[in-house]
N, C-alpha and C positions, 0 to 999 in steps of 0.2 A: 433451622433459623440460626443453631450456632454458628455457621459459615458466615453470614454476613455477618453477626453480631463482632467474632473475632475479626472480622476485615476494619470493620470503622470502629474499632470500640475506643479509639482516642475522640471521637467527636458524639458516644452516644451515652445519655444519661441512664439510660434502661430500657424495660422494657414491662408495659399494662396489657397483660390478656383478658380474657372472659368475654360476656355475651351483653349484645348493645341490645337494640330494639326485637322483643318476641313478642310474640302472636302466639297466643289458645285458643282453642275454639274448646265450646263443651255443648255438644250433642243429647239429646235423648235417644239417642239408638233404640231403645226397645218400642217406644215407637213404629219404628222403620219397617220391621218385616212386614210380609203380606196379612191384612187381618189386623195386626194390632192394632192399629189408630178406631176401627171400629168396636173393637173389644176395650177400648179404654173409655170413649163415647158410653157403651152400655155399663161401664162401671160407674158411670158418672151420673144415670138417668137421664141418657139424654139420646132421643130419638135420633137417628141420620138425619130427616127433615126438616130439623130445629137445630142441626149443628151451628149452620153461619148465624142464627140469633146466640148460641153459648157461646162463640166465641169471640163473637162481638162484647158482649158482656166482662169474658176473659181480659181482652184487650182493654177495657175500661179499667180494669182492676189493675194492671201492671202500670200504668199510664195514671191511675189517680194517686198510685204509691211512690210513684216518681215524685207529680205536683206537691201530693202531701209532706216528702220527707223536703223537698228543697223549702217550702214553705216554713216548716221545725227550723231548719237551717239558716234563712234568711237568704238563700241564693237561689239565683231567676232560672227560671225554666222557659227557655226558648223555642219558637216553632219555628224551624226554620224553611222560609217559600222552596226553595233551589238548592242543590248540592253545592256544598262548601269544601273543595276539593284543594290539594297544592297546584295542580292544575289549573285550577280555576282564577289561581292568583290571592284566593284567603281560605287558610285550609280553616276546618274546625278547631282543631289541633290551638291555632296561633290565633282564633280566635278565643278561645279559654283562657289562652295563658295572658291575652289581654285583660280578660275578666278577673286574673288571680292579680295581674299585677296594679289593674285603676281600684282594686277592694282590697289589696294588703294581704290576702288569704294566704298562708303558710301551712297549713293543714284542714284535713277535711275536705268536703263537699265545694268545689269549684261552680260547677254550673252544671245544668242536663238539657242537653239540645234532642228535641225529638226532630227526625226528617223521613219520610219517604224515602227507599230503597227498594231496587228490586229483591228478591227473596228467594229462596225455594219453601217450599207450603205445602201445604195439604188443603184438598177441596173436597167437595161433597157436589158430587152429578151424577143425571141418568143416565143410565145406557138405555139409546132406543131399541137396541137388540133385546134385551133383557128385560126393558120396561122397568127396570131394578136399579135405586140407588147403590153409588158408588162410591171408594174412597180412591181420591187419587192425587199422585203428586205434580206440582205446575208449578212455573215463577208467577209470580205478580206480586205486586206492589204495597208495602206495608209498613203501617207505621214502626221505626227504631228510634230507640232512645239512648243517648252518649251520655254516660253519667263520667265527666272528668270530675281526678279529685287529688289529691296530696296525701297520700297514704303513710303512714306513720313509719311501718318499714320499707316499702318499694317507690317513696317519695311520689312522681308526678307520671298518673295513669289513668286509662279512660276505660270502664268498661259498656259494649253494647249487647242491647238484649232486642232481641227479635219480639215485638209484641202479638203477632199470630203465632200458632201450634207450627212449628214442632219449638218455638222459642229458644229458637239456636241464639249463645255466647258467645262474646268474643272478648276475649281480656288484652289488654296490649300494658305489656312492662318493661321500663328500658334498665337493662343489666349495669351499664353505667353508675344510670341514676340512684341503683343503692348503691351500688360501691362507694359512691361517694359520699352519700352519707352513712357508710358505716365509718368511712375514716374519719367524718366528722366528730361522731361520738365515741371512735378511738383517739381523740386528738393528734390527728397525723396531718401534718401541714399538705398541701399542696395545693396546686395551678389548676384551672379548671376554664376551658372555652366549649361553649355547647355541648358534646356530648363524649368530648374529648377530654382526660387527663394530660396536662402539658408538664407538667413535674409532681414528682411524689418526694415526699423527704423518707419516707419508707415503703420502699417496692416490695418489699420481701412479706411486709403488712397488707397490702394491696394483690401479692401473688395469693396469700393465704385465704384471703376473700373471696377471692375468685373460684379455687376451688369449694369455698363453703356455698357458694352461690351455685353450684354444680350440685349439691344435696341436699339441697330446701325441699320439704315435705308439699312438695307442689300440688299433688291432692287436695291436702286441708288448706292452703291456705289460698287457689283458686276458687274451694266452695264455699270460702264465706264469703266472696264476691259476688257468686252467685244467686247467695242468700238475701243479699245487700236491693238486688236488683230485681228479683223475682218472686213474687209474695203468694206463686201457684205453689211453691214446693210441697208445703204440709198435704194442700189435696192430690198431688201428684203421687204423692208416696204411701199414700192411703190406697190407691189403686194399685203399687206396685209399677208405677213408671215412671218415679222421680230421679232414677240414677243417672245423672248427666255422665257422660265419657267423656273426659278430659282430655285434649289432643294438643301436640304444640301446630300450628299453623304455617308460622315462618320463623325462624331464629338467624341473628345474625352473630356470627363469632367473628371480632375482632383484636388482631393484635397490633395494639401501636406501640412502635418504635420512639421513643421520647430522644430525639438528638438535644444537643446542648445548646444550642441556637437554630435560629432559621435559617441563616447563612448556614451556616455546616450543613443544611440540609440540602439545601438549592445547590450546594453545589455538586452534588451527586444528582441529584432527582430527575433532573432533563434527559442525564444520561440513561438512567433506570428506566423511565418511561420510554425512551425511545427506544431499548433494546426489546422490553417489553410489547410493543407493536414489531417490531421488525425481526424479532429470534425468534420467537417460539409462532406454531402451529396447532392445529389440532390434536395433533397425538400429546402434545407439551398438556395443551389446557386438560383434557381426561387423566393425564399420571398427577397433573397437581388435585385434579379433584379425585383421586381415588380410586380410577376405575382404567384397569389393562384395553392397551387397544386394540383392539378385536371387527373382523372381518363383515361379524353380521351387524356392528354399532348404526343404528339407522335414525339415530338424533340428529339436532343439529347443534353445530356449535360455533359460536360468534368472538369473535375479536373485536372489539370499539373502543375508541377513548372521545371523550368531551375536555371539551376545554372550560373551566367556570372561571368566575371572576375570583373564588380563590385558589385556582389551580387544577392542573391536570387530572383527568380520572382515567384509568384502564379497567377495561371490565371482559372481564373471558366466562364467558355462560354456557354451559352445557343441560342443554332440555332445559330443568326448569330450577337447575340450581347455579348458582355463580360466583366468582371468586373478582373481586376487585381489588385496585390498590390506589391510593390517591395520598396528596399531601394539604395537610392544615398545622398553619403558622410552624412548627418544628415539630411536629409529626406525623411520622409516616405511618398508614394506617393501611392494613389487609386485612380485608373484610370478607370472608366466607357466608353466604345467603342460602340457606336450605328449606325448599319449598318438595322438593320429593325426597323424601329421607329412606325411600327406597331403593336411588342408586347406592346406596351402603348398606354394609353388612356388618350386622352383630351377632355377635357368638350368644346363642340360645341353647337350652338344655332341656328336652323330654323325657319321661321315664316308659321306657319301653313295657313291655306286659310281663316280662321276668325279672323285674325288676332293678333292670339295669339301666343309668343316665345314658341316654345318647344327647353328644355335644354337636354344634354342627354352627355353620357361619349361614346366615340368613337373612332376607332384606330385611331393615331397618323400619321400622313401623312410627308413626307418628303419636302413640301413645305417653305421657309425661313421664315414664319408667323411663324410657330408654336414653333421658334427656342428659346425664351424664358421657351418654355415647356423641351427642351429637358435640358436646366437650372436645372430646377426642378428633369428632370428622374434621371439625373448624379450626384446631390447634393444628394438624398434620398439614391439610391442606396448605396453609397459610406460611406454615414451615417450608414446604416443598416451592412455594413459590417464591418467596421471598428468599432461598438459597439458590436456587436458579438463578437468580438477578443478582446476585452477588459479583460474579464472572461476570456481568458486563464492561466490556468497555469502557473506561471513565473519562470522556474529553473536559468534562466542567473545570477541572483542577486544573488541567494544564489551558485552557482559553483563559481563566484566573490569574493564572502565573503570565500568559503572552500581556493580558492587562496590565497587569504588574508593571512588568518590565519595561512597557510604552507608557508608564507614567511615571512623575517625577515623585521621588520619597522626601524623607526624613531620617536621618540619624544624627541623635545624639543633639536634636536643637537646629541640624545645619541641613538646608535642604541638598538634593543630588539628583541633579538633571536625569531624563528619562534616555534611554537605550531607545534605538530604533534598530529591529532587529535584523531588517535587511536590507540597511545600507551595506556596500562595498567595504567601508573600513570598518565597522563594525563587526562585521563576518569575518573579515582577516585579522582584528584583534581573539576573538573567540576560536578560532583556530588555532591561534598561538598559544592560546591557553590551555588547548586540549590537544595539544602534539605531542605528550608524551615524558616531553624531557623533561617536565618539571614534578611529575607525579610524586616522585623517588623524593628529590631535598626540597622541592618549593622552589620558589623562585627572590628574587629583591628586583630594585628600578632597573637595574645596569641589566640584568639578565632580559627583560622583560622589552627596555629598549633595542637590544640587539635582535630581539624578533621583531620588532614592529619599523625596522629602519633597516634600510639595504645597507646603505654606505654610513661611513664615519661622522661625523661635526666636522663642519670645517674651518670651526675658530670656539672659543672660549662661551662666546656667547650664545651659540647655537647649541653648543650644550650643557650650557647652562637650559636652558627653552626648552628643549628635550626630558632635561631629568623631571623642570616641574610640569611639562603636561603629560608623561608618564607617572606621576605622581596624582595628576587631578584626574587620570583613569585610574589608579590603583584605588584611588575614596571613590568613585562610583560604582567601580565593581564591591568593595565592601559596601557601600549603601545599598545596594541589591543585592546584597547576600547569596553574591557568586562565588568571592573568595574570602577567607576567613585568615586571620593573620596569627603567625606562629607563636606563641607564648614566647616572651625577653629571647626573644631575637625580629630581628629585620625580616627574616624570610614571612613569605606567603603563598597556601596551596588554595590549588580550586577548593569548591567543598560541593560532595553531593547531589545538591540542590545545584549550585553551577554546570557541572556535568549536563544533568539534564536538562537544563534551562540552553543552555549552550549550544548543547548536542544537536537540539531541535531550530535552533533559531538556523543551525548552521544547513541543516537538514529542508530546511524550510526553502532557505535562498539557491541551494545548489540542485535538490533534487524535486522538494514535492510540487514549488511555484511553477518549473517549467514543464513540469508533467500537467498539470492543472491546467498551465494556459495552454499547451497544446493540444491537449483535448477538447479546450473550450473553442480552438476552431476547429474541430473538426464537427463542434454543432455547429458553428457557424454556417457550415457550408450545406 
């Protein structure tokens, strides 16, 4: 990421890492093996053939301690007919945040939507071979309950609970949303649009966050969520099958790039996107995600951008993890999504039987341990692509600058008509600029006339007319800031910014137009 950052770093404010929107999941895994879920039944007293009356019952009890606690709280508990999806056009999500914002809520209990979902589950059937009650695993349909809420440290989060066995969790927390309120109550100013940071008055406050946000005791403080939402625990753990497994589900690492405007941004970012569809390949998207290209790779992997109404998105996905980059109002944001945290590798350590460590690199596991690692995956990745795109091409600046220069400015109070950059006389004044002779002392009007006129004046008053409209191009080309005048003296040299402004207009009319249009008949034909 240092490679771009040193490229634009006159147009960029900084730069906000860490983790936007993550997904947990917490499992009963001892459940799972074969046998267990019947040996948990018989700790409980309860026959196979009575199971779907226990856990109907079950299901009553998770579901009245919902009712109960929203009712302590004063906030509604809603059934909802249909899936309320972003897809759908009104997620859940945004329908919560409507209920926090028509009731004031700033903390605590938001709302609990129960809706039907498919599931995976455990059932109780016979086998006619056997004639013998069975346990076995199926999808069907079951009631879940969304408990959104404003949590004190991880501000605005939703957790769900499966109300059938095996009462799988799901915690959703956006990495953002406390970063920002920790700045809060570090009193550090800054900008804030949805989920985005647009300026920080202390980044270096905001780096340091992030990594503290990389070693939160994510155990303790996803099972009190769990606690919050699941009133089986006490008797689960009585049998020995209360220990949820704590898992991240999907994490997103995002680094945005804060430029100093929006302008400063637009004007690289067409170019960035478009190199981004049109450079890189498959083997490009696998080294940004981590992974050497190799002969037996039998995934797939995609290339796409969408267009939205606030801007571009590129998105490069390999199997089932993804790397995008997009922009909102002045930031530019690359976004790493990991959904198989098994294409990476983490350095793991066993102890052998003589009691020696063996170290070794190993797929990356989706347990909350490793979640510093996925720190790592999301920051590298995001680095590697975003220094890729560095080396693009930049036409924005110089289509900016042709802008420019076909309109009329200001300086100093006095307007200054626009250059057209491929008339005839225009190209032969810009040529005379950039012949050479004048690089060395600059030039004054007598010099500058002698380039732009074959023959002499042929009386008093024609050059007189000469020196002042040699003079009323010497103040347009300074209002465009092609040439720059020599400190207490007359003279004046190109500058820089002329050169290239110049170089190209002149490049434009002699070589690139008639290349252009002669190609263009050859589609013609």
């Amino acid at each position: 990421m240092n490679i771009f950052l040193e490229k634009f770093h006159d147009v960029i404010h900084g730069v906000v890492e860490g983790f936007d929107r993550l997904i947990f999941k917490g499992h009963l895994t001892s459940l799972f093996p074969e046998g267990a879920f019947g040996r948990y039944l018989s700790k409980r007293g309860v026959l196979l053939k009575d199971a779907g009356k226990f856990f109907e019952a079950e299901t009553a009890r998770i579901v009245n301690h919902a009712k109960d606690t929203a009712v302590q709280a004063g906030r509604p508990y809603v059934y909802l007919e249909s899936a309320h999806t972003h897809a759908s056009g009104q997620s859940k999500e945004a329908m919560a945040q409507d209920i926090a914002q028509r009731d004031q809520i700033t903390a605590g209990l938001v709302c609990i939507f129960a809706v039907l979902e498919v599931c995976s589950s455990f059932a109780v059937v016979g086998n006619r071979k056997t004639h013998r009650l069975e346990v076995v695993r199926r999808n069907r349909k079951c009631l879940h309950l969304y408990w959104y809420l404003i949590d004190p440290e991880f501000g605005w989060m939703h957790v769900r609970v499966q109300t059938w066995a095996p009462y799988t969790i799901q915690i959703y927390i956006n990495g953002r949303e406390w970063m920002c309120r920790q700045l809060t109550q570090q009193g550090v100013d800054f900008t804030r649009s949805d989920n985005k940071i647009l300026w920080c008055a202390d980044l270096e406050a905001a780096a340091k966050l992030s990594e503290k946000f990389n070693h939160i005791d994510w155990p303790g403080a996803l099972i009190q969520e769990v606690l919050m939402v699941n009133p089986l625990m006490d008797d689960l753990a009585k049998t020995g099958f209360g220990g949820y497994w704590l898992g991240i589900d999907q994490a997103e690492f995002a680094s945005d790039i804060l430029f100093k405007s929006q302008a400063d941004l637009q004007r690289i970012y067409k170019d960035i996107s478009s190199a981004a569809i049109t450079a890189f390949g498959a083997t490009d998207v696998m080294r940004f995600l981590g992974r050497k290209p190799h002969g037996n790779f039998a995934g797939e992997i995609i290339i796409d951008s969408k267009k939205r109404p606030e801007g571009t998105r590129i998105k490069f996905r390999m199997k089932r993890n993804s790397i995008k980059i997009y922009d909102h109002l002045n930031v530019l944001r690359i976004e790493t999504t990991l959904n198989n945290p098994a294409e990476f590798k983490i350095l793991t350590s066993s102890e052998k039987s003589d009691g020696q460590t063996l170290c070794r690199w190993s797929p990356m596991r989706k347990g909350v341990s490793n979640f510093w690692r996925y720190s790592q995956v999301g920051h590298g990745a995001n680095a590697r692509l975003i220094d890729a795109l560095a080396n693009a091409p930049l036409q924005g600046a110089a289509i900016e600058e042709l802008d420019r220069l076909s309109q009329s400015q200001s300086k100093d109070g006095h307007r200054v008509a626009a250059f057209n950059p491929v008339t005839a006389q225009n190209v032969a004044l810009f040529k005379a600029l950039l012949s050479g002779e004048f690089a060395l002392n600059g030039f004054r009007n007598s010099d500058l006339q002698r380039k732009l006129f074959d023959s002499k004046p042929k009386d008093g008053a024609e050059a007189k007319r000469r020196i002042h409209r040699t003079s009323r191009l010497i103040a347009k080309l300074r209002g465009h800031r092609l040439i720059n005048k020599v400190q207490n003296s007359r003279l004046y040299r190109v500058s820089p910014h002329g050169v290239r402004t110049m170089w190209a207009a002149v490049r434009l009319h002699d070589v690139d137009f008639p290349a252009a249009f002669n190609l263009s008949q050859t589609f013609a034909q």
